[in-house]
C-alpha positions in Angstrom: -36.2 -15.0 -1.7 -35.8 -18.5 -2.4 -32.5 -20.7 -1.5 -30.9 -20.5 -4.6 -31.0 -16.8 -4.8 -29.8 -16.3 -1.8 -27.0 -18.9 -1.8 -26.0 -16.9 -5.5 -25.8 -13.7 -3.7 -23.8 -14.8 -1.0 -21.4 -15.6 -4.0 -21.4 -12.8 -6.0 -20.2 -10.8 -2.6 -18.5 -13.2 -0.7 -16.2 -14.8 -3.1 -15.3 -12.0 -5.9 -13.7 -9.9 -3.0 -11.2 -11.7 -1.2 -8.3 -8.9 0.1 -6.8 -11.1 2.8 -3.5 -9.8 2.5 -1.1 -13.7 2.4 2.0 -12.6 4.6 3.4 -15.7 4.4 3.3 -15.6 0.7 5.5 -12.3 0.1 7.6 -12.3 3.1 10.6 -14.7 2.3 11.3 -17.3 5.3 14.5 -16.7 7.1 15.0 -13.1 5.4 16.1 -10.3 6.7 14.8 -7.2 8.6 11.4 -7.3 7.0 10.0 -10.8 8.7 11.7 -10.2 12.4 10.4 -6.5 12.4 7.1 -8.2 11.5 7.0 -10.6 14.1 7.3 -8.4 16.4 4.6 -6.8 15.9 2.9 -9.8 15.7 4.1 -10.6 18.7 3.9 -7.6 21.4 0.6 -5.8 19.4 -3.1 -6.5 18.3 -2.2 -4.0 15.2 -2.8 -6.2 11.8 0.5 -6.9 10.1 -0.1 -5.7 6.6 0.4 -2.2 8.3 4.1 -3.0 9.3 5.1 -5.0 6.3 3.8 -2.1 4.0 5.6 0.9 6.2 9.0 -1.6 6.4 8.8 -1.8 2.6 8.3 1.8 2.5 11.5 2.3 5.2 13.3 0.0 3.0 12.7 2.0 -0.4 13.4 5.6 1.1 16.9 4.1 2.4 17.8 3.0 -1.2 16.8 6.4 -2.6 19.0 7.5 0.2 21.8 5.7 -0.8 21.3 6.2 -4.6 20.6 2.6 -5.2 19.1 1.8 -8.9 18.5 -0.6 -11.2 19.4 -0.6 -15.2 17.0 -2.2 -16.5 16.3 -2.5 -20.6 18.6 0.8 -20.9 16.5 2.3 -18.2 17.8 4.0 -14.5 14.9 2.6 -12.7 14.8 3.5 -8.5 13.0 2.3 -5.9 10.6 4.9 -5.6 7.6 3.3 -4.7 3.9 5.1 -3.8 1.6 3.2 -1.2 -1.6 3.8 0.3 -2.4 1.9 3.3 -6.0 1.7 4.3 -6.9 0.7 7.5 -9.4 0.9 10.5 -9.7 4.6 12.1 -7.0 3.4 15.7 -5.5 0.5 13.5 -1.9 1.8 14.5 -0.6 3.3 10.8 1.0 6.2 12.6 2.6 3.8 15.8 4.1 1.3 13.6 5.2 4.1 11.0 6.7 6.0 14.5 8.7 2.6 15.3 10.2 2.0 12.2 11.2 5.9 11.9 12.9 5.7 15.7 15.7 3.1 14.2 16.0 3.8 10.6 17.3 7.4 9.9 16.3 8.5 6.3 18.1 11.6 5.6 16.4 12.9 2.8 12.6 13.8 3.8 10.3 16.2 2.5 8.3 18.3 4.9 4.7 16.3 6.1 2.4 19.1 5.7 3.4 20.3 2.3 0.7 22.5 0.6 2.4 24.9 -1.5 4.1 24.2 -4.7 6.6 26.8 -4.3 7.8 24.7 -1.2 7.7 21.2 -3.1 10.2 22.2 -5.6 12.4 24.0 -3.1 12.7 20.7 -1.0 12.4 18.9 -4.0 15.5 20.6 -5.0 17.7 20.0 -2.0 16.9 16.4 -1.5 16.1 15.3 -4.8 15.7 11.7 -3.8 13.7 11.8 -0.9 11.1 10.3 0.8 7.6 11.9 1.4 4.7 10.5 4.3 1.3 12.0 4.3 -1.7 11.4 6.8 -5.1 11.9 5.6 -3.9 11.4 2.2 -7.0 11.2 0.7 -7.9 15.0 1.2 -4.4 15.9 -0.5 -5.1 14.1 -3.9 -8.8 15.2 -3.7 -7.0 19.1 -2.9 -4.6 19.0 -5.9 -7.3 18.0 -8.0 -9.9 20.7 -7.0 -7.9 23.7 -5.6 -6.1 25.9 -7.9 -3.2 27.2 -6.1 -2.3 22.9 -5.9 -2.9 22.5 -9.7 1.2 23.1 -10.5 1.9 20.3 -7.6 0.0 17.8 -9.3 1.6 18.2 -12.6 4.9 18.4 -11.0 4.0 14.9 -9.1 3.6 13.6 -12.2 6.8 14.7 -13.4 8.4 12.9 -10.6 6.3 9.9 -11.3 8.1 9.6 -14.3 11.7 10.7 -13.1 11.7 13.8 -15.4 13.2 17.3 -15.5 11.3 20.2 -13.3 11.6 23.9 -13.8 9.9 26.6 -12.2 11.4 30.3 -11.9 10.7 32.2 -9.2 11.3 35.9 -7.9 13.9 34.6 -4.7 15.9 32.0 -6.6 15.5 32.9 -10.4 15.1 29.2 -11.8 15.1 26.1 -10.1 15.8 22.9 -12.2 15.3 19.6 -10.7 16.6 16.5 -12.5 15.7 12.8 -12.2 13.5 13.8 -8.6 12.3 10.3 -7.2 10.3 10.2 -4.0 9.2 6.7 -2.2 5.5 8.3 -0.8 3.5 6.9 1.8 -0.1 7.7 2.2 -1.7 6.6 5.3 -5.7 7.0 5.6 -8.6 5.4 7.5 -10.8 3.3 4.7 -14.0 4.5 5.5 -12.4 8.1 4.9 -10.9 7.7 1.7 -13.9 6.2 0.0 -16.0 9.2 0.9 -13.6 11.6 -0.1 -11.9 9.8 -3.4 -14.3 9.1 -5.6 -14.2 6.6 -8.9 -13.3 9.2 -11.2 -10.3 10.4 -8.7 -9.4 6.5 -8.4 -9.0 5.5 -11.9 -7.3 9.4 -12.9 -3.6 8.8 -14.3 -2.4 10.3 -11.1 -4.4 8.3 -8.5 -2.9 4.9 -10.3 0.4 5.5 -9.9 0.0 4.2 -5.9 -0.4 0.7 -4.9 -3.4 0.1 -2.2 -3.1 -1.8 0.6 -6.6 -2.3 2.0 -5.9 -3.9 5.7 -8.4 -5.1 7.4 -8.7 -6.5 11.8 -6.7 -9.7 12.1 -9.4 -12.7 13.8 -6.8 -13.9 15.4 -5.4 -10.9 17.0 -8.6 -8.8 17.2 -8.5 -4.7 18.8 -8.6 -3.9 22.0 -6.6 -8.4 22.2 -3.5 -6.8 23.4 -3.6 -4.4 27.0 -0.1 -2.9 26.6 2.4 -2.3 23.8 5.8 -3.3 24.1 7.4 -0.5 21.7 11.0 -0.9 23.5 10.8 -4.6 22.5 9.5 -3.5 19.0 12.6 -1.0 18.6 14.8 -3.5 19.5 13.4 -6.0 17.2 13.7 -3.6 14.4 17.3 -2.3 15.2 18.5 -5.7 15.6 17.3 -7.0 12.0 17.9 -3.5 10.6 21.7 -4.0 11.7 21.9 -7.7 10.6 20.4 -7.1 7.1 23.7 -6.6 4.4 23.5 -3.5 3.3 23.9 -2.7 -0.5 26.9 0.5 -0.9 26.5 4.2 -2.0 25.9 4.4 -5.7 25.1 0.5 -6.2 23.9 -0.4 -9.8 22.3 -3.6 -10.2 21.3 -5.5 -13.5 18.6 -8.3 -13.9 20.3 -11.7 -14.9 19.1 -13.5 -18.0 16.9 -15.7 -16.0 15.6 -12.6 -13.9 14.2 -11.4 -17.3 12.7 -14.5 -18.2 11.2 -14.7 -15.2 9.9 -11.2 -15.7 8.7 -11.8 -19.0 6.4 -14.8 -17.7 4.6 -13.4 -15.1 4.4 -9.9 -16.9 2.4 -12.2 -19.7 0.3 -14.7 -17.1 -0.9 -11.7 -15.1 -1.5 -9.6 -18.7 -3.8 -12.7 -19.7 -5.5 -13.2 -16.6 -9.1 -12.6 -17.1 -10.1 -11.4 -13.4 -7.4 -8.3 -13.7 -8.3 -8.0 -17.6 -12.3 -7.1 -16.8 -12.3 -5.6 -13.3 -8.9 -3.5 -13.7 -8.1 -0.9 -16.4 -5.5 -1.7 -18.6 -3.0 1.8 -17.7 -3.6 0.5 -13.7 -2.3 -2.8 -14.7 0.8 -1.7 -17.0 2.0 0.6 -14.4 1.1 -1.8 -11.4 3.3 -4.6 -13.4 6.1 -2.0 -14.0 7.2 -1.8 -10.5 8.2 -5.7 -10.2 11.9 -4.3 -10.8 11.1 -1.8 -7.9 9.9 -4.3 -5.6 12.6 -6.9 -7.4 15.4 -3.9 -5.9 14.2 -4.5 -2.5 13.7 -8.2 -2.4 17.4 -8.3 -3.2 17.9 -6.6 0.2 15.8 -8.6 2.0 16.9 -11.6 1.0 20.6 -10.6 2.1 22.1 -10.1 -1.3 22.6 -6.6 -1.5 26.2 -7.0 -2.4 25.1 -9.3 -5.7 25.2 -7.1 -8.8 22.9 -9.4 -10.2 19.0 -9.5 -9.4 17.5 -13.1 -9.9 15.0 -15.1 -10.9 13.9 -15.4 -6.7 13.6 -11.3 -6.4 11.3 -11.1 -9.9 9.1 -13.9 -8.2 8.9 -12.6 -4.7 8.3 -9.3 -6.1 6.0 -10.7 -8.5 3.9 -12.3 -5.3 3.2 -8.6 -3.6 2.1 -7.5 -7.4 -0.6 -10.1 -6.8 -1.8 -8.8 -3.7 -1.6 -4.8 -5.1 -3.8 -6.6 -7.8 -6.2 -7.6 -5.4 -6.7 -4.9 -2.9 -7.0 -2.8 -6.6 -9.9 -4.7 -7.7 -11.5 -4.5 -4.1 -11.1 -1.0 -4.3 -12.4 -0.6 -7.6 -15.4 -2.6 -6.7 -16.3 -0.6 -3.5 -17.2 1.7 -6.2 -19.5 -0.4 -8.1 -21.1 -2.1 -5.0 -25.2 -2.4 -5.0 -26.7 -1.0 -1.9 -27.5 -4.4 -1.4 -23.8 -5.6 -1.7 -23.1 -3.0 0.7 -25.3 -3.2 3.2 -24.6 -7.9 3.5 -20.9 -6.7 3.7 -21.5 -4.4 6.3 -23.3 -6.8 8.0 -20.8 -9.6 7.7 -18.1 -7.4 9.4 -20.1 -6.7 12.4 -21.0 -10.6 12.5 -17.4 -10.9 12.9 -16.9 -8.2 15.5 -18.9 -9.6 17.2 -17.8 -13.3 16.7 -14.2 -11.9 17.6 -15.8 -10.6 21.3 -17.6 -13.7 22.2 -21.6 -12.6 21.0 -24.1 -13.7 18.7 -25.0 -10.9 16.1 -29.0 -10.3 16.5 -31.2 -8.4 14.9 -31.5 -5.8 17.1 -28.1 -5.4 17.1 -28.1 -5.0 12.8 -30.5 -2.6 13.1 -29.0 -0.3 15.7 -25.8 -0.5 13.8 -25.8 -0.8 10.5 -27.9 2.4 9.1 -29.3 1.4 5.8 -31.4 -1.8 7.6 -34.7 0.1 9.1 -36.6 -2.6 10.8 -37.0 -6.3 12.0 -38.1 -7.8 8.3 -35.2 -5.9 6.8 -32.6 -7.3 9.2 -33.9 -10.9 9.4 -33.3 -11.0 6.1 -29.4 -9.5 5.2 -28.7 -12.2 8.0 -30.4 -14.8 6.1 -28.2 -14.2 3.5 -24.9 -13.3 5.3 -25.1 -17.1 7.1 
């Protein structure tokens, strides 16, 4: 393989997939709750901090839905009922940070973990209509209410709530149940690797799979695993409690509008992302629309963050910050998408380059021997000499 080749492969994988999720770019400085909670992690962990940004926002959302917080926007009730996936390393501490968070903040409203049944959706559906829903492993439940009758009701009924619209069902014990204007902020935690094998393209780009963002999180080089001995949850908790209680709260029932300059600001970056050629050929245009459609969502909690809860008006600042994490949902979307498309040869250099950097982070020199005893697809000396050629 000559130089040039090589040096254009390196491109085509190196440089098209950048999912390095910019913390300082979406988390105000000086804000409330969201940047000190954080921090601490940051501080008194080696877990990478996409993971407790993501599960605050999540915290954040649910206490809104709690609190029947909304936005009219263009005639429209519009809540904060956002759906995230976060994708991490198998051990990358989704369910510790999610545990910290859940230790401070009491969300009232909460639908049962392990739901399976659709029967038992609607009837907890129907006592906590806005609610907040977390599932583990949440790749086997979309690829179960895709694939296993007795779930086919729950999937349609998702989508219902998706949309904020009107479920009935009738059944024998309670005649018929109604549920009006259901919203649920969901979070879907699942090891990468996992999800890939189990959701495949056709699952990813199905009307129901695009109604989540994706956070794809990946080992921070600066705080590698295993770079921290001991936790200090006590001094997370406290963290978290003492920027939970300092953060204004919005009151019960709050309606906010967008100012004129929050639509204008709306209408901008709606248009400069809707133009942008990178999201326009590697991202379906339904993903997009309803990616772009949850800037008010994110705008909603923004206005929290940034200790304003008690303006009726969200600005021009909230549409931008919120704008900033639509880029990132962009990105990790496309990255996702691609995984799909990958040559076995894309792969297998990208397998290669995160074991480099494993072992970079531990103080070793990826060799050969080492590529061949961990990376499956390479079978022999030539083989491995070569990806490494091309990963340097």
């Amino acid at each position: 393989m000559s130089k040039t080749a090589k040096n254009d492969i390196k491109g085509l994988i190196f440089l098209k997939n950048d999912v390095n999720f910019r913390l300082f770019y979406v988390i105000p400085v000086a804000s409330f709750f969201i940047e000190d909670s954080v921090n601490a992690f940051k501080k008194y962990t080696d877990i990478p901090l996409e993971i407790p940004f993501s599960i605050g926002m999540h915290f954040l959302a649910a206490y809104l839905l709690d609190m029947n917080v909304k936005v009219n926007f263009e005639g429209q009730t519009v809540r904060p009922d956002i759906w995230s996936i976060v994708l991490a390393d198998s051990g990358g501490g989704k369910s510790y940070a999610e545990s910290r968070y859940a230790s401070v903040i009491e969300i009232k409203n909460k639908l049962s973990a392990g739901i399976q049944l659709s029967a038992k959706f609607i009837e907890e559906l129907a006592k906590t209509p806005h609610t907040s829903w977390t599932r583990d492993e949440v790749a086997q439940f979309i690829k179960a209410i895709k694939t296993q009758t007795y779930l086919f009701e729950l999937k349609d009924y998702l989508l219902i709530v998706a949309t904020n619209g009107t479920i009935s069902r009738t059944t024998k014990k309670d005649g018929d149940i109604v549920v009006e204007d259901p919203a649920i902020a969901f979070l879907g935690l699942n090891v990468f690797e996992t999800f890939v094998k189990t959701i495949d393209a056709e699952d990813l780009t199905d009307g129901f799979a695009q109604r989540f963002n994706y956070i794809i999180v990946k080992p921070d080089s600066a705080r590698p695993p295993l770079s921290v001995p001991r936790y200090k949850t006590s001094e997370i908790e406290k963290t978290i409690k003492s920027a939970w209680k300092k953060m204004p709260k919005p009151r019960k029932d709050k309606t906010y509008k967008l100012s004129p300059e929050a639509i204008k600001e709306f209408d901008k970056s709606f248009s400069l992302f809707a133009a942008n050629e990178e999201i326009k050929n590697n991202i379906p245009a339904s993903f997009s629309r309803r990616t772009l459609f949850k800037a008010v969502k994110y705008a909603m909690i923004y206005h929290c963050i940034l200790g304003k809860a008690a303006k009726t008006y969200l600005d021009a600042e909230d549409i931008s910050y919120a704008m900033r994490f639509i880029s990132v949902n962009f990105s990790d979307i496309k990255a996702l998408l691609e995984h799909y498309g990958l040559s076995d040869l894309e792969k297998t250099v990208r397998d290669v380059e995160r074991l480099k950097n494993e072992y970079k982070a531990a103080g070793k020199i990826l060799k050969t021997r080492d590529v061949i005893s961990n990376i499956r697809a390479i079978r022999n000396v030539a083989e491995a000499k070569a990806i490494l050629e091309i990963s340097n």
